[in-house]
NUVO-410475 format. One record per residue: residue in three letters; x, y, z of N, C-alpha, C, CB in turn. Coordinates in Angstrom, 1 decimal. Glycine has a CB too. Layout:
BEGIN
- Ala,X,Y,Z,X,Y,Z,X,Y,Z,X,Y,Z
...
END
This chain:
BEGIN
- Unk,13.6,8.0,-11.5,12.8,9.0,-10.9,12.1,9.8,-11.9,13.7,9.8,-10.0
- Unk,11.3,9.6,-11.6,10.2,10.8,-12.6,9.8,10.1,-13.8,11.1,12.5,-13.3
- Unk,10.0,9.1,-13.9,9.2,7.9,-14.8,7.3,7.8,-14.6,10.0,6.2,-14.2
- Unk,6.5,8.6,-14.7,5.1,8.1,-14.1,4.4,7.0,-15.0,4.0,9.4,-14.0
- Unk,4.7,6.9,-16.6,4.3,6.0,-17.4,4.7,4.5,-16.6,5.0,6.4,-18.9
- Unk,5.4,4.3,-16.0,5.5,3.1,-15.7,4.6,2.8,-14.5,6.9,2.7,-15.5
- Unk,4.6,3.7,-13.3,3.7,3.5,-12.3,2.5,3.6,-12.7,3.9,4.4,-11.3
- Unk,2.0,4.2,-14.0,0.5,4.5,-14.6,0.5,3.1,-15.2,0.3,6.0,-15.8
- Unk,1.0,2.2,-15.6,1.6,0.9,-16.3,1.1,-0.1,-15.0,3.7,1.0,-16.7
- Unk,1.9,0.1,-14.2,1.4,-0.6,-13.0,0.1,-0.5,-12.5,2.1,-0.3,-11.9
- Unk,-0.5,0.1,-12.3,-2.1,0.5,-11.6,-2.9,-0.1,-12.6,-2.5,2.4,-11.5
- Unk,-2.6,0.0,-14.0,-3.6,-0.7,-14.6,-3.7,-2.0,-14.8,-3.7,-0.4,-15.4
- Unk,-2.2,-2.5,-14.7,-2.3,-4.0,-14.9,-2.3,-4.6,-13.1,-0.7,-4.7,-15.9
- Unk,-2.2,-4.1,-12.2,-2.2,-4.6,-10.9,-3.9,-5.1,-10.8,-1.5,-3.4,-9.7
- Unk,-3.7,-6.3,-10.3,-5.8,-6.6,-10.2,-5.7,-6.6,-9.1,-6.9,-8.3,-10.7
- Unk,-5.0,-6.8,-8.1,-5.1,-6.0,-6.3,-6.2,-5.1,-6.2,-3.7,-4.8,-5.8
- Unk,-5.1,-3.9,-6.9,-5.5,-2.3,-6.8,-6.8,-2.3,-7.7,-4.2,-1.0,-7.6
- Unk,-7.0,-3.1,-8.8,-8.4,-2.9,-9.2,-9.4,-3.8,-8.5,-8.6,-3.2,-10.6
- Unk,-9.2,-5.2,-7.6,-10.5,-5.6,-6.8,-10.9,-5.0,-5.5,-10.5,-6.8,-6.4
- Unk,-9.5,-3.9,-5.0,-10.3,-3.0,-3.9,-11.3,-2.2,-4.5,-9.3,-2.0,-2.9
- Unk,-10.5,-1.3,-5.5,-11.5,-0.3,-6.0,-13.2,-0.8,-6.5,-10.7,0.4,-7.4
- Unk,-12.8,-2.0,-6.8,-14.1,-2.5,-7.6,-14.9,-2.5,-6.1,-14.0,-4.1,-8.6
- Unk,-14.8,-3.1,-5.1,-15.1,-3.3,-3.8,-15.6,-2.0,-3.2,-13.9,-3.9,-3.2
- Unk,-15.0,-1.2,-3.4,-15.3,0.1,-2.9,-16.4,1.1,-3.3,-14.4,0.8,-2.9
- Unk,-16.6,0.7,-4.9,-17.4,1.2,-5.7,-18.3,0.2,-5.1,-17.2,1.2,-7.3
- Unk,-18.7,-0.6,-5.1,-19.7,-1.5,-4.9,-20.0,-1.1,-3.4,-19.1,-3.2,-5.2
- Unk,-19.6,-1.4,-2.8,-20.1,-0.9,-1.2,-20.2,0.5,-1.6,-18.9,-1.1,0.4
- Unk,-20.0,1.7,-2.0,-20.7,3.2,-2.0,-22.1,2.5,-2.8,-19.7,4.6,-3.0
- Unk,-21.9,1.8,-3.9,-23.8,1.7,-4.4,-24.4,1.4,-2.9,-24.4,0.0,-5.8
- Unk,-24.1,0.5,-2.2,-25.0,-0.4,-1.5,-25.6,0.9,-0.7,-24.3,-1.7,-0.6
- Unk,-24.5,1.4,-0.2,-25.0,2.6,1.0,-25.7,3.9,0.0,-23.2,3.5,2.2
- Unk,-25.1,4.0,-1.0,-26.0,4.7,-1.8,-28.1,4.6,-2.0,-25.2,4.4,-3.0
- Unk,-27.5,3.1,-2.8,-29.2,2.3,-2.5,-29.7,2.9,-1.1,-29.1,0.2,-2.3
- Unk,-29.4,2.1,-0.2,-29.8,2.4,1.0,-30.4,3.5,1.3,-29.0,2.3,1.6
- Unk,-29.6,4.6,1.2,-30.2,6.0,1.6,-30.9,6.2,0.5,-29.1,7.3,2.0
- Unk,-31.1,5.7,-0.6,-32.0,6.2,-1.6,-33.5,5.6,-1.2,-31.5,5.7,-3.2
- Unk,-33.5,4.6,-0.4,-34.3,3.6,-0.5,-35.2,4.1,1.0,-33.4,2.1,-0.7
- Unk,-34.3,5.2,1.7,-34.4,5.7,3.3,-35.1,7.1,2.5,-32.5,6.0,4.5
- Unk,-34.4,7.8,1.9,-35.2,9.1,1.7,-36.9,8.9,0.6,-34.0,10.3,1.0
- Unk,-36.6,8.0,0.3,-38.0,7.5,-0.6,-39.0,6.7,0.3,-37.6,6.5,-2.1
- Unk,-38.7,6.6,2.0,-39.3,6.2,2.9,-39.9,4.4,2.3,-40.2,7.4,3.3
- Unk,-38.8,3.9,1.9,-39.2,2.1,1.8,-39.1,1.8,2.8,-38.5,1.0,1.0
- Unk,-39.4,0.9,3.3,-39.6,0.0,4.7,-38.7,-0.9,4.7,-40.8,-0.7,4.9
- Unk,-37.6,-1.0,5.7,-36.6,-1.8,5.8,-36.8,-3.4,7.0,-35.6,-0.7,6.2
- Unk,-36.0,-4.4,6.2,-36.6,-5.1,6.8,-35.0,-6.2,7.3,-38.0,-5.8,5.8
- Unk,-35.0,-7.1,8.2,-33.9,-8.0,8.3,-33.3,-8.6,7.0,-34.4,-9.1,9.0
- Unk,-34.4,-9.1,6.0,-33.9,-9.1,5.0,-33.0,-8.7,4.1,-34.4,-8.9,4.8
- Unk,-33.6,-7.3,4.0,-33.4,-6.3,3.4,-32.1,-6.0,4.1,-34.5,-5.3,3.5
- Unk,-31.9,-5.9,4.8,-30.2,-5.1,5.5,-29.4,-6.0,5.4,-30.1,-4.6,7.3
- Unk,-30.0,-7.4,5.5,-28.6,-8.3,5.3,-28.4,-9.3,4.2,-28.3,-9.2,6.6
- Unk,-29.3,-8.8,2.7,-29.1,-9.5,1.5,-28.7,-8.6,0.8,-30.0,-10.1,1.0
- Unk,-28.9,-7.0,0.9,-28.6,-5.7,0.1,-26.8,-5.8,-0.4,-28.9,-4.2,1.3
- Unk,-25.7,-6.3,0.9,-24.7,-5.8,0.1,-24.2,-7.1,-0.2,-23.8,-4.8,0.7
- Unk,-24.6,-8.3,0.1,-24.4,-9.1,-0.4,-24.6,-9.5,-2.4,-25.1,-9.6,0.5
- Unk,-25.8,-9.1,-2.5,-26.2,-9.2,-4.1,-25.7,-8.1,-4.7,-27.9,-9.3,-4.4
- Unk,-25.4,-7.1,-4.1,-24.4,-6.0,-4.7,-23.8,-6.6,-5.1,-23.7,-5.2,-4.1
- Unk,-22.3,-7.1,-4.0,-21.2,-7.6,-4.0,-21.4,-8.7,-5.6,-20.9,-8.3,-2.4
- Unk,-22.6,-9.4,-5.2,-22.5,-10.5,-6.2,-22.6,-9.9,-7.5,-23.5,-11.5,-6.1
- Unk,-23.1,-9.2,-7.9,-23.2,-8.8,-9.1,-22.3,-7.5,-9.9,-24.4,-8.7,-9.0
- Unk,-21.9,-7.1,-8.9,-20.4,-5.9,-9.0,-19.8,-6.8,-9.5,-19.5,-5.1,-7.5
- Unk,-19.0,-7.7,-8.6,-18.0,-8.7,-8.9,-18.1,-9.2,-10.6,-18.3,-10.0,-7.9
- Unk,-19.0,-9.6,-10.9,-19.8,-10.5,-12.1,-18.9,-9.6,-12.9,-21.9,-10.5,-12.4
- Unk,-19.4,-8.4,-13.2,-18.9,-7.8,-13.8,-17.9,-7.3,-14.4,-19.1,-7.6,-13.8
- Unk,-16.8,-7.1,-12.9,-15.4,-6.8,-12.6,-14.6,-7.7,-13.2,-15.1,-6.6,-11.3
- Unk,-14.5,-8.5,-13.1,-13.9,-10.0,-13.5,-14.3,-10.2,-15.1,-14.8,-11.4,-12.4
- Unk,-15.7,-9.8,-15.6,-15.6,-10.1,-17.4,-14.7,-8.9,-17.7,-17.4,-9.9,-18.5
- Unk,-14.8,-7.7,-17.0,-13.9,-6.5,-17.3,-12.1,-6.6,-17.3,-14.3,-5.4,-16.0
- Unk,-11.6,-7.3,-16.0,-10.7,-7.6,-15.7,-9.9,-8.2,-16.7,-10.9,-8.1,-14.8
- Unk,-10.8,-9.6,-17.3,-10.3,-10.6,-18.1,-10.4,-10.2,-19.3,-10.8,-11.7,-18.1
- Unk,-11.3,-9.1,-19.4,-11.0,-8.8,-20.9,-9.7,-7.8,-21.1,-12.3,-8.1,-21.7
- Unk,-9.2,-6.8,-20.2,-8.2,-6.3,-20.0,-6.9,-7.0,-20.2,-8.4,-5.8,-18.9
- Unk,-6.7,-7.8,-19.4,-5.3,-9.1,-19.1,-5.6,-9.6,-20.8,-5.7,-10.9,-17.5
- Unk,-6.5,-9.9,-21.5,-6.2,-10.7,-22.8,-6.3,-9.8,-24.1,-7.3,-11.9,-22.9
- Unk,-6.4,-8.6,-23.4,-6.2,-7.0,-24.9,-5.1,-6.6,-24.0,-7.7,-5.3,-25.3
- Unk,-4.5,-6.5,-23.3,-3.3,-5.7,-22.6,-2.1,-5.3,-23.7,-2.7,-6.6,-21.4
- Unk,-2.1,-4.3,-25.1,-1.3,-4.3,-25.7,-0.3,-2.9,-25.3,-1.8,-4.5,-26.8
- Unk,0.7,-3.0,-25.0,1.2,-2.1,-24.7,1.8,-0.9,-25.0,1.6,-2.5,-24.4
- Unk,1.7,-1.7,-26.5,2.1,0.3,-27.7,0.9,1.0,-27.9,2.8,0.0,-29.8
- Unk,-0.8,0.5,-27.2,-1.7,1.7,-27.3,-1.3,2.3,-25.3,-3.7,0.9,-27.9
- Unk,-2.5,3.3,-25.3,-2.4,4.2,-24.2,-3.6,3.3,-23.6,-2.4,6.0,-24.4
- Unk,-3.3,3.6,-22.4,-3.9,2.9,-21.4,-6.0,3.4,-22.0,-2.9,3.8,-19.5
- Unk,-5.9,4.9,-22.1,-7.4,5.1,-22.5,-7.9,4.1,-24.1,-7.6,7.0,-22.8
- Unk,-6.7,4.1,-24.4,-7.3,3.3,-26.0,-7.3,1.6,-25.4,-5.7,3.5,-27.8
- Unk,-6.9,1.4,-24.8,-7.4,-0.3,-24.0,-8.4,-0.3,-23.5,-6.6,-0.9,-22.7
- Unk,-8.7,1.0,-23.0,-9.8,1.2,-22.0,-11.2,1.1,-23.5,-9.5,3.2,-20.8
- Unk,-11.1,1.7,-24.1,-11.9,1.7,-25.4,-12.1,0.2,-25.9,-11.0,2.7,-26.7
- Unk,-11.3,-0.3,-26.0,-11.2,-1.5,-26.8,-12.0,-2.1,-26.0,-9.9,-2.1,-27.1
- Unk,-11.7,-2.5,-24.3,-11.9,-3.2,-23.5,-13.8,-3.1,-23.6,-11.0,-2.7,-22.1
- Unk,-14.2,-1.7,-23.3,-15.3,-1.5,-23.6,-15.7,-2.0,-24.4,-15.5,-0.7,-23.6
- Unk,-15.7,-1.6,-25.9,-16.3,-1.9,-27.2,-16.5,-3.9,-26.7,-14.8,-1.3,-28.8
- Unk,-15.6,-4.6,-26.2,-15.9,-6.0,-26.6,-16.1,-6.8,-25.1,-14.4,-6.7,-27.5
- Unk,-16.1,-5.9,-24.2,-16.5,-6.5,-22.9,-18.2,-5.7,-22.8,-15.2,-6.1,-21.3
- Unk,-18.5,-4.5,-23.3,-19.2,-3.5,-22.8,-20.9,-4.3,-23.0,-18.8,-2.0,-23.7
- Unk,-20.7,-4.6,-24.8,-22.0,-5.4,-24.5,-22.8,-6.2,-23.3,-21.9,-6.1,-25.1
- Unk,-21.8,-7.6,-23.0,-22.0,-8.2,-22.1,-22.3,-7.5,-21.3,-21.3,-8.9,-21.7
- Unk,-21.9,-6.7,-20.2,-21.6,-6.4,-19.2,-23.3,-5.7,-19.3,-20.0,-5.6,-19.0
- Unk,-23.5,-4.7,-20.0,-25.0,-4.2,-20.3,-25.9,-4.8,-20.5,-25.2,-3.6,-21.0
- Unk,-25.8,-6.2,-21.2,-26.7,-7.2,-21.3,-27.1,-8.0,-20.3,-26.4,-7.8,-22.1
- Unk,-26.2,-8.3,-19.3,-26.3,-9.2,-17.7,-26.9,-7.7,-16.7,-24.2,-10.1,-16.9
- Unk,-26.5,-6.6,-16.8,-27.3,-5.8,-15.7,-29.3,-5.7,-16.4,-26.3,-3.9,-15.6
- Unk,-29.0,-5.5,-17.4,-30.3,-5.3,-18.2,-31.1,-6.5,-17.9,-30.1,-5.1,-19.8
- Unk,-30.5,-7.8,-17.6,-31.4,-9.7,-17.5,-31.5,-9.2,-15.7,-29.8,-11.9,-18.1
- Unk,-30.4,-8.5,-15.3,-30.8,-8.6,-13.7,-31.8,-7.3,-12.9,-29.2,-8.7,-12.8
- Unk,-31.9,-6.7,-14.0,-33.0,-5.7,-13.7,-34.0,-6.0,-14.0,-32.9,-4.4,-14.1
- Unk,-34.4,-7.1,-15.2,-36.0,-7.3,-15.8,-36.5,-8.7,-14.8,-36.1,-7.7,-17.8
- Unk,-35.6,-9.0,-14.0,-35.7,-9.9,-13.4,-35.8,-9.8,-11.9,-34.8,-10.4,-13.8
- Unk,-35.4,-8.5,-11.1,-36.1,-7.6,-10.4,-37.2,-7.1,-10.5,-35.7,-6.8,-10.3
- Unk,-37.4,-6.5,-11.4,-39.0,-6.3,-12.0,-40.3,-7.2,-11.6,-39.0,-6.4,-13.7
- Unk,-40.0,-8.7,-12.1,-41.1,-9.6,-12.1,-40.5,-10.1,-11.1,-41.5,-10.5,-13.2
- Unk,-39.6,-10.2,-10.1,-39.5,-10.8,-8.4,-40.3,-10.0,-8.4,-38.1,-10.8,-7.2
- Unk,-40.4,-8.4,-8.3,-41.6,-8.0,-7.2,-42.8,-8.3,-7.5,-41.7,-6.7,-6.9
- Unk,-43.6,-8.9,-8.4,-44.6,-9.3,-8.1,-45.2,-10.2,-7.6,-44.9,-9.3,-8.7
- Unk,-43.9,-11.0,-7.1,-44.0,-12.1,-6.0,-45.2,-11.6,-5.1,-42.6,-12.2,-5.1
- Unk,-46.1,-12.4,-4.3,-47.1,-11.9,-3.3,-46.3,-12.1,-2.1,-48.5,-12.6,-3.3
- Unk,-45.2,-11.8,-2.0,-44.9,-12.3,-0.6,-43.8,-10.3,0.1,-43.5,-14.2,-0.9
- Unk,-44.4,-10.1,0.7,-44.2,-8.7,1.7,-42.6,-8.5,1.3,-44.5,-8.9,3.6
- Unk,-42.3,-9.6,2.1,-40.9,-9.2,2.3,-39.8,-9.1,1.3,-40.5,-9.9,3.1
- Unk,-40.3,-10.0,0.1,-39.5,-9.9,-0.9,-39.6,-8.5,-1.9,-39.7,-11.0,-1.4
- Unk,-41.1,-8.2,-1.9,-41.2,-7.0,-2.7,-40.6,-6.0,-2.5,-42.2,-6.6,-2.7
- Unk,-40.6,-5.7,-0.4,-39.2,-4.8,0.0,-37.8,-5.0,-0.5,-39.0,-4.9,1.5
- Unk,-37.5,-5.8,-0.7,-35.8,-6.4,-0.8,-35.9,-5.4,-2.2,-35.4,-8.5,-1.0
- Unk,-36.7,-6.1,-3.0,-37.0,-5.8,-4.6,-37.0,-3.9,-4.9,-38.9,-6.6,-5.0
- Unk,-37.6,-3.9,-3.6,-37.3,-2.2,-4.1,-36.0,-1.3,-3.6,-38.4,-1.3,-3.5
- Unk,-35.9,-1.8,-2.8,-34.4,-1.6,-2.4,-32.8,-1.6,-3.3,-34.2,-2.6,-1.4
- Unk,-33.1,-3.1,-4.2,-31.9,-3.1,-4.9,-32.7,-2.4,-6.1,-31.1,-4.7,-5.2
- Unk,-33.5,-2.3,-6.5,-33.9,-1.4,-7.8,-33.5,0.0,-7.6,-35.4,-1.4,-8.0
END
């Protein structure tokens, strides 16, 4: 009783408790987008409402999982959970900035697509 280092021990290595949270973060962007995309008056389309949390999801995930795995294979236990968290960064962090950075320049030139509906989609997840 009154041990928290171990329950703090558990939360970080449990990937459960980290794919809801990841999940949850990811659905607040989407609705986030969304209303960003509502008060900047974009035009919403079928599309648009039912590929938004989908390519979220896809690309949240992408990243959760290089995060995850790099966690499970640095998991050393005589540092503190924030110094894993450091490490984890320093050697997952690149990637992880380099694949949002390829999927934002890559948003960019979809919208110049000539096609309506995609350009909406395009501004939405931007």
């Amino acid at each position: 009783l009154g041990n928290t280092a171990g329950a703090q021990l558990a939360m970080v290595n449990s990937h459960s408790i980290l794919g809801l949270l990841g999940l949850g973060v990811i659905a607040a962007s989407s609705v986030a987008g969304l209303g960003l995309s509502a008060y900047f008056q974009i035009t919403f389309n079928g599309l648009t409402i039912n590929l938004v949390p989908f390519v979220s999801l896809g690309l949240g995930i992408d990243d959760m999982f290089v995060l995850a795995h790099t966690m499970s294979a640095l998991n050393d236990r005589s540092r503190s959970v924030a110094e894993n968290m450091r490490a984890v960064m320093c050697l997952a962090g690149p990637s992880v900035c380099l694949t949002s950075f390829a999927n934002a320049v890559a948003f960019i030139l979809v919208y110049y697509v000539p096609v309506g509906a995609i350009r909406q989609l395009v501004l939405v997840l931007m």
